[in-house]
Structure formats: structure tokens, C-alpha cells
C-alpha positions in Angstrom: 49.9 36.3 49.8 48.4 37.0 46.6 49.5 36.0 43.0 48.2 37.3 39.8 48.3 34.9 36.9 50.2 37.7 34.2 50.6 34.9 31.4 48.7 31.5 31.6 49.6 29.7 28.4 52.3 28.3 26.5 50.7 30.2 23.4 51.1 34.1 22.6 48.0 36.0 21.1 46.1 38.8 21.6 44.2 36.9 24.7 46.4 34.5 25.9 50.3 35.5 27.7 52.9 33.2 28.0 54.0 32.0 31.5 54.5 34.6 34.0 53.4 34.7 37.8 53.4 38.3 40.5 53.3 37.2 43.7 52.1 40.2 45.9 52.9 43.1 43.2 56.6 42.5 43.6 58.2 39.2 43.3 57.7 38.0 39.8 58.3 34.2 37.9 59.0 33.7 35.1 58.8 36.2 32.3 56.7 35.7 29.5 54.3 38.1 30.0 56.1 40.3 32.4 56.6 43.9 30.2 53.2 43.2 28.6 51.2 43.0 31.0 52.4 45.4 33.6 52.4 49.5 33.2 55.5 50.7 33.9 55.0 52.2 37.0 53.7 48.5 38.1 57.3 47.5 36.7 59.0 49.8 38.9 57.7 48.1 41.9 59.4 44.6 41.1 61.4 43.4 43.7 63.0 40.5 41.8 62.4 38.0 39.5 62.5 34.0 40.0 63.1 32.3 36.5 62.7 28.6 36.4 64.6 27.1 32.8 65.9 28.6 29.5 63.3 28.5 27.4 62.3 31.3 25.8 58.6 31.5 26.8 59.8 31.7 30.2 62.7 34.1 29.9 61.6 36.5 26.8 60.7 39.7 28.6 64.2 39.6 30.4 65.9 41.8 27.5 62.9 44.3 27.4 62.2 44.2 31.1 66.3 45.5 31.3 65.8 48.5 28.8 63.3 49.8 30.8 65.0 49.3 34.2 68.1 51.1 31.9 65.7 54.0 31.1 64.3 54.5 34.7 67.9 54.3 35.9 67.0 51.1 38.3 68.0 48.0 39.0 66.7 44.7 39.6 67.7 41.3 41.4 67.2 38.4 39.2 67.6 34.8 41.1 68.2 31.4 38.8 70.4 28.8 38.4 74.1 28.9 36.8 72.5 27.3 33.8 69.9 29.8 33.1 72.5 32.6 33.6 74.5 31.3 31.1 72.1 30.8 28.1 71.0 34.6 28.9 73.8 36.1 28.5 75.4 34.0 25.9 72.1 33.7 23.4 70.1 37.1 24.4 71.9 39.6 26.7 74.9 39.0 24.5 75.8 42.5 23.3 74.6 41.3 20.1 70.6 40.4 20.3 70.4 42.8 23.4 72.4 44.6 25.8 73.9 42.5 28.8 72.4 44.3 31.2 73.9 42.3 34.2 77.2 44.5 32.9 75.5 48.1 31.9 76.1 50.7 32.6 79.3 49.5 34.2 79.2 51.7 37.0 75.8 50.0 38.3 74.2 47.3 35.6 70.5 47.2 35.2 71.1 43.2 36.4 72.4 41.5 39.6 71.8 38.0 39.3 71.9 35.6 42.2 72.8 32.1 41.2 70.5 29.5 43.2 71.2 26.2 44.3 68.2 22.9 44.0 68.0 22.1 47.8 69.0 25.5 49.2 66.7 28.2 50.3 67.8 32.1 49.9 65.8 35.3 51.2 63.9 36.9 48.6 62.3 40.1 48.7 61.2 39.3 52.4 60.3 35.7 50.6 62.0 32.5 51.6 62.2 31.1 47.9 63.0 27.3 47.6 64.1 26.0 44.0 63.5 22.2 43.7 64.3 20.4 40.5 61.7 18.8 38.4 60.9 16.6 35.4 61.6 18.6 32.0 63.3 18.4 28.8 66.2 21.2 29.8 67.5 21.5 33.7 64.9 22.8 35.7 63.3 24.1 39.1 60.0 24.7 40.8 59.9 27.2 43.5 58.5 26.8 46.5 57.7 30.0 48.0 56.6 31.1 51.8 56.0 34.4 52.9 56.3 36.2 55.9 53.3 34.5 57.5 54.0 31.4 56.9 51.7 31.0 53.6 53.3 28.6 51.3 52.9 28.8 47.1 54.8 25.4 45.3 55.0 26.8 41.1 55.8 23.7 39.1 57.4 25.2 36.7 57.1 23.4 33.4 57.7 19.1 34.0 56.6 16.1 32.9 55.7 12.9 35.8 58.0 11.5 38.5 57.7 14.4 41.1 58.0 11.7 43.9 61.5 13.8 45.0 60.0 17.0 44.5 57.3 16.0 47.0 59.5 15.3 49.7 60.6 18.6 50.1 57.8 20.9 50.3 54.4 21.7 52.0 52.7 24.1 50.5 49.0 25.7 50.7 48.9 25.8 47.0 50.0 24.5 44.0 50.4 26.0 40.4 51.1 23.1 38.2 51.7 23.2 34.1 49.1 21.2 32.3 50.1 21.4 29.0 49.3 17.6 27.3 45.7 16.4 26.5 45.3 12.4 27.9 45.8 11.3 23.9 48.8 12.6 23.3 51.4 10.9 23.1 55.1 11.4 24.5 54.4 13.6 27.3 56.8 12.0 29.6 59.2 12.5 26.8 58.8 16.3 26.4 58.8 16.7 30.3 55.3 17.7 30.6 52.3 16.6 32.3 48.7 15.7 30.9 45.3 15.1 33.5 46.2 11.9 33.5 49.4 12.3 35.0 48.3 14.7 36.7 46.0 12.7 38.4 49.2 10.1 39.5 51.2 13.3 41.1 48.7 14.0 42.9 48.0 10.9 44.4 51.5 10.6 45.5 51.8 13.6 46.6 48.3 12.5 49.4 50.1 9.0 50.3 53.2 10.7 50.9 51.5 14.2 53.0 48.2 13.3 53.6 46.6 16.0 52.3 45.9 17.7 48.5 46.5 21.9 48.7 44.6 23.9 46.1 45.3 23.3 42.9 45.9 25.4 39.9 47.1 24.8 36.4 48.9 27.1 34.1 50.9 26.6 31.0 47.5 25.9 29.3 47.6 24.9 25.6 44.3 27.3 24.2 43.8 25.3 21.5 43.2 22.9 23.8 41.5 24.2 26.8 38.5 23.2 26.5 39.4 19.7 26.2 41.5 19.8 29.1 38.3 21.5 31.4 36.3 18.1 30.1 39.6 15.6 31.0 40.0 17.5 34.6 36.7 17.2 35.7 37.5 13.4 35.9 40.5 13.9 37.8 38.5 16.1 40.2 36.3 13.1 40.6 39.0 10.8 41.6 40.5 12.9 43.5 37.5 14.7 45.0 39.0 18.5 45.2 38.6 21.4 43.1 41.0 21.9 40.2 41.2 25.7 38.7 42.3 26.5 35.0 44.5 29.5 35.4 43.7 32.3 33.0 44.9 35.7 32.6 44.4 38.4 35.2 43.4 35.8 37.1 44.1 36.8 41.7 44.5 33.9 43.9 44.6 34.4 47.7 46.6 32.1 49.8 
């Protein structure tokens, strides 16, 4: 399995995407830096796409991304919950902003969206995909992915602390966690994101409970405070003793 960090941030600029994992070329999450970053033939080789919550760094390539399935005369499986379904096509693939392009053409829509279920595990893509809810300000899930040889990727998705749950239900090889809060901010419980600190706690429980740490890397990077963050996780990495990677753009991580 490989996955290519497409968007690492929660910022847009020239440098920086916002959050949007390819696993393996095909199998996307998230899309916040899905059309941008890929060449359109690379966009015809998308199998499906995984979308974690609403929010619109996460979900804002979706209308674009359906235009240019519509032009290519393709179609593409999107898998998320009912919740996410219905924010899309009430607030952007509303006939209105965009096209809802889970209904056009009529005769076979750009769209087919799969519903998922927390708990319940569904075949994508040759993928068995795992959504498990986590800690953030709207509904939503991580994915815990395996492929075909058994490799597994956990993607936080964006969440604050109290991933004790969460934990109990997966075993991956890797994990991609948000790290969006420096140590002196306050109110990142509150905003359902994590800082090193808390970090640091997750982690922890996530040894006692497994016995073990996976690789670690963080996404949903703040730049304006990145280098910050580099100085606060090296004292993680200390307690911890592992190896914590900042995700960055273009960045290829074997699993």
C-alpha cells in the first residue's frame, strides 16, 4: 500500500493543499486537494472516494471533481455517511451552487454514493474500508483501511481527545492523525481537535490498550504554525520514544 499526502493542511495557498489522502493511485479521502493536485488523466483512475465530515475543506473538490467525471462521461463511487450525503446535496450539489451530480445525467449520474455505517465494514475498491467515529465538532469518522495483503492504514480524520473507543476497534500499521492545535492554545478539546500534547495522551492509550505504537503521521497541519509544532513533537517523540512524521505535500508513504 502506498498513500500520497495530496493536501496536508487545514490552510490553502500556493504551497500548502487542504486535506486529501490517494491511497495506491485509486482510492482517495477526503477532498480538499483532490482536482488540484491530480492531472486529469490521474483523475480518471479514481476508484472511489472516502469522505470523512461536512466541512468544506474536506468535501470542496466534490462539485469540481463531478464536472469533470460529467465531461469524461464517467462515473465514480463516493462512500460516506447519511449525514455527509445530505449537507452535499442540500448546500453544494444542490442544482443551485453546482450540479447534483448523484442525479445527472439521469440516465447514469456522475455520482453513486454508498451510505456507510460507524462499526460496519464495506468492500472498497478491493479495500476493506472501516469508518469509526471520532471526537469532532460535526459527526464524524476515521477510516481504517486494509488492503489486499493485509496492510492496515487508520486516517483520523479531523478529532479532538477521547479516542479510547476508537482504539478498540482497530490495528493498524500506520496512523495518519490531524495535529492541528499548538500546546498553548486553548479549547482544543472544544473544537474537536488535537494538539502534541494530546497527542501524546492518545497515544499512550492507544500502547496500554495494544501494546504497541504503529508509525505515526500528522496531517491537517496549521503552516502558520508548523514549525512550532516540529519543536512541541519532538517532546512527544521523547516520551514516547518513536518517530513522529509531519506530513507535507507530495509526500509517499509505504505501508
Amino acid at each position: 500500500m502506498e498513500i500520497r499526502i495530496l493536501g496536508a493542511h487545514n490552510i490553502e495557498t500556493k504551497t500548502t493543499g487542504s486535506t486529501c489522502l490517494l491511497i495506491d493511485d485509486i482510492l482517495a479521502v477526503d477532498a480538499g486537494a483532490l482536482t488540484s493536485s491530480l492531472t486529469i488523466a490521474q483523475q480518471q483512475n479514481l476508484k472511489a472516494v472516502l469522505l470523512t465530515h461536512q466541512h468544506y475543506d474536506h468535501t470542496k473538490d466534490i462539485p469540481v471533481l463531478g464536472m469533470n467525471f460529467f465531461v469524461l462521461k464517467a462515473s465514480l463511487e463516493i462512500y460516506t455517511t447519511q449525514q455527509v450525503y445530505d449537507v452535499l446535496t442540500t448546500h453544494l450539489l444542490n442544482n443551485v451552487v453546482f450540479p447534483n451530480w448523484a442525479e445527472r445525467p439521469p440516465e447514469k449520474p456522475v455520482f453513486h454514493f454508498n451510505i456507510v455505517e460507524a462499526g460496519k465494514a464495506v468492500s472498497v475498491a478491493g479495500y476493506s474500508v472501516l469508518p469509526v467515529p471520532v471526537n469532532h465538532a460535526v459527526p464524524t469518522v476515521g477510516y481504517e483501511i486494509t488492503s489486499f495483503d493485509g496492510k492496515k492504514v487508520f486516517i483520523t480524520a479531523d478529532t479532538g481527545p477521547g479516542l479510547e473507543d476508537c482504539w478498540k476497534q482497530i490495528n493498524p500499521n500506520l496512523i495518519i492523525a490531524e495535529m492541528t492545535m499548538l500546546n498553548d492554545i486553548e479549547g482544543p478539546r472544544k473544537a474537536g481537535h488535537l494538539s502534541p500534547q494530546l497527542l501524546e495522551k492518545e497515544l499512550e492509550s492507544f500502547r496500554e490498550m495494544k501494546g504497541y505504537l504503529p508509525q505515526v503521521v500528522l496531517y491537517h497541519l496549521d503552516p502558520l504554525a508548523e514549525e512550532t509544532v516540529k519543536e512541541e513533537i519532538r517532546e512527544v517523540e521523547k516520551a514516547l520514544s518513536i518517530k513522529i512524521r509531519l506530513g507535507y505535500e507530495g509526500m509517499r508513504i509505504k505501508v
